[in-house]
C-alpha positions as CSV (number, residue, x, y, z in Angstrom):
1,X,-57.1,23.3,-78.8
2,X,-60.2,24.6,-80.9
3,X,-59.5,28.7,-81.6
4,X,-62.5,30.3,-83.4
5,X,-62.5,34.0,-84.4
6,X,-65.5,36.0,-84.9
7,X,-65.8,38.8,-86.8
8,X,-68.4,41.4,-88.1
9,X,-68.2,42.1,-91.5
10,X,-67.1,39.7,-94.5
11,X,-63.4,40.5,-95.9
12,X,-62.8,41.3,-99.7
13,X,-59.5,42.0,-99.6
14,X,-57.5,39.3,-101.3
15,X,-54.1,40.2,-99.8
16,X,-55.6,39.8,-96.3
17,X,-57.7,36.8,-96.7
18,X,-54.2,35.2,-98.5
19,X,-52.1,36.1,-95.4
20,X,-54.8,35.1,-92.9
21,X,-54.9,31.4,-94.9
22,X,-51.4,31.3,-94.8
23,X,-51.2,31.8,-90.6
24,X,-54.5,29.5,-90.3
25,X,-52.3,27.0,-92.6
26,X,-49.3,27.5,-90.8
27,X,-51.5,26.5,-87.4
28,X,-52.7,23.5,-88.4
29,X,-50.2,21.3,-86.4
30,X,-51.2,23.1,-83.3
31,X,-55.1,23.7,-83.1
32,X,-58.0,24.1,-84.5
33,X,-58.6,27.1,-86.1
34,X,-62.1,28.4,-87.2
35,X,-63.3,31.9,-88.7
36,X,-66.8,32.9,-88.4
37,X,-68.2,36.1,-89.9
38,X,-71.4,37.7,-89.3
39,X,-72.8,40.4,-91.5
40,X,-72.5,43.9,-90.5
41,X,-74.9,46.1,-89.9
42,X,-76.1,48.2,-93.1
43,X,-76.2,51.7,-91.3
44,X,-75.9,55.2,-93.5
45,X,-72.3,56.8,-92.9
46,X,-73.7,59.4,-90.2
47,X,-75.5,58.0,-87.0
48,X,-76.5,59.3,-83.4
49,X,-74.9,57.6,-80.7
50,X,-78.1,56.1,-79.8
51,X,-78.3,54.6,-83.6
52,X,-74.5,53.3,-83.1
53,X,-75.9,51.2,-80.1
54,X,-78.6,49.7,-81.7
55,X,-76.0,48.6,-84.3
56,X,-73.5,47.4,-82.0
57,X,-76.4,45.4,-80.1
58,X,-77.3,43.3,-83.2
59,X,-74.3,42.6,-84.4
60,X,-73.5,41.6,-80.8
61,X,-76.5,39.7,-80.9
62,X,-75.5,37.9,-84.1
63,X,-71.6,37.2,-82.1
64,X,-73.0,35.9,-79.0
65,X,-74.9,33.4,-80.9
66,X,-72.0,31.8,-82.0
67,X,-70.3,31.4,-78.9
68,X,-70.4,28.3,-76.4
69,X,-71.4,28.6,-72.9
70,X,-68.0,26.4,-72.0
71,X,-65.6,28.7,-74.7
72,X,-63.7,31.1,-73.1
73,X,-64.0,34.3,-74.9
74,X,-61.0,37.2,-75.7
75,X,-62.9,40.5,-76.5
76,X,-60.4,42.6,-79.0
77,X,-61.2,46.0,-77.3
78,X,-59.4,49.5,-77.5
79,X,-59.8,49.7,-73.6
80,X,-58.8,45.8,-72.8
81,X,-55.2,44.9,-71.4
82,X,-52.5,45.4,-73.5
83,X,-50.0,42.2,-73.5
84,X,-46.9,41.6,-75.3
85,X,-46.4,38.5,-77.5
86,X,-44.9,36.5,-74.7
87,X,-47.7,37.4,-72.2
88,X,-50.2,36.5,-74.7
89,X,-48.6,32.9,-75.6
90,X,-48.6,32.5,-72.1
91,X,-52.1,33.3,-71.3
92,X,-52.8,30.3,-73.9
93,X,-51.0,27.7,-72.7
94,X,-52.7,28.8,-69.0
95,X,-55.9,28.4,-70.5
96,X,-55.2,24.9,-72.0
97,X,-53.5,23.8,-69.0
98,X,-56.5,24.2,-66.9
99,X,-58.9,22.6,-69.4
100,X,-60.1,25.6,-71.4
101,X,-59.3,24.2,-75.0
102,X,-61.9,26.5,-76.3
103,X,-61.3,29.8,-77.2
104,X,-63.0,32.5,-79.4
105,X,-61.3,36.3,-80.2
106,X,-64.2,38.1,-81.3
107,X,-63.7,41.4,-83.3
108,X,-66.0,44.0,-83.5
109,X,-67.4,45.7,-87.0
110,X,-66.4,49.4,-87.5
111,X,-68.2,51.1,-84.3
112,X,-67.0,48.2,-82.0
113,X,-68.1,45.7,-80.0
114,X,-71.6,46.0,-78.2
115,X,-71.8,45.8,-74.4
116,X,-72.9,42.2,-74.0
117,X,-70.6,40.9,-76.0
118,X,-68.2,42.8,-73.8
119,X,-69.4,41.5,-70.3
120,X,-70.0,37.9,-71.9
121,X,-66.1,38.2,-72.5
122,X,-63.9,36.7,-70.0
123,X,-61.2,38.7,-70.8
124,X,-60.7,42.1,-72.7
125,X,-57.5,42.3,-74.8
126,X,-55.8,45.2,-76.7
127,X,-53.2,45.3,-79.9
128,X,-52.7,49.0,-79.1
129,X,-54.5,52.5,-78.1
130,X,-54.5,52.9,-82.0
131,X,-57.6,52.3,-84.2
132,X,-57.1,49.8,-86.4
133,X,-59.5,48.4,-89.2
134,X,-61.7,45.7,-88.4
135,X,-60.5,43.4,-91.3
136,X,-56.8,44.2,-91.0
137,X,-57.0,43.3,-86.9
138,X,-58.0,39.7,-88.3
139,X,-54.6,38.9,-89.9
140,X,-52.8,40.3,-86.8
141,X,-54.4,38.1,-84.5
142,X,-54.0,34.9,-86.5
143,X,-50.2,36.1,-86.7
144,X,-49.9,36.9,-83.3
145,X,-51.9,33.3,-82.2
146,X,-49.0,31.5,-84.8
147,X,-46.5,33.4,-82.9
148,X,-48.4,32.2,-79.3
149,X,-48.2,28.6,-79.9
150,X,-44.9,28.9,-81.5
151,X,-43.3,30.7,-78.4
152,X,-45.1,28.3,-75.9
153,X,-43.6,25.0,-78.2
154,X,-40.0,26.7,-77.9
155,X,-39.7,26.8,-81.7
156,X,-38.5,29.0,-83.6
157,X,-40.4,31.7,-85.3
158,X,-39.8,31.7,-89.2
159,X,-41.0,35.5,-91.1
């Protein structure tokens, strides 16, 4: 199975790029894991909703690029479907059972993700109604996608 995540935005953070390594490491054995960033819009601190759009639709522009017509895409959204980590294992090994080995999560920057990226997306998935940052969200997916294959393997899940 090939998962890619895209993000907006390049991460500084040592302690999160260290922990995302260590789960992209740790999924070796089981797929195919690939992290694609594209830059964020440079935007001053205050914008009008219309200017919010406009930066939403590049970056989306700059997202959709990446993705394959035959990739079926999981849109991290505040408004998506929440799942627990069962649920979520599941919905993998559905999607590799019936021949969909490729998947991208995509991740919007720090206003979201624009609306064609959004209706490009086959399925809209949420962590939580909470906000969380952009960068952060990446290490808790690539835990929660260890945790997926893990659960649909039967193994057991070491902290």
């Amino acid at each position: 199975m090939n998962i890619s995540i895209l993000t907006v935005g390049k991460l500084k953070e040592k302690y999160l790029k260290q922990g995302i390594g260590e789960y992209v490491k740790r999924l070796g054995p089981y797929a195919k894991v690939a992290i694609a960033e594209v830059p964020d819009e440079k935007a001053p601190d205050q914008l009008s909703d219309a200017e919010v759009e406009e930066v939403k639709r590049v970056e989306g522009e700059k997202l959709l690029a990446k993705i394959n017509s035959d990739t079926y895409v999981i849109a991290l959204a505040i408004q998506g479907k929440q799942m627990t980590s069962e649920q979520l294992a599941k919905k993998i090994d559905e999607l590799a059972t019936y021949g969909k080995s490729k998947i991208a999560f995509v991740i919007g920057g720090s206003h979201g993700l624009s609306d064609a990226v959004l209706q490009r997306a086959d399925m809209h998935l949420s962590f939580s109604k909470m906000t969380f940052p952009h960068q952060l969200m990446r290490l808790i997916l690539v835990e929660q996608v260890y945790r997926a294959f893990k659960i649909n393997r039967g193994e057991p899940y070491h902290k």
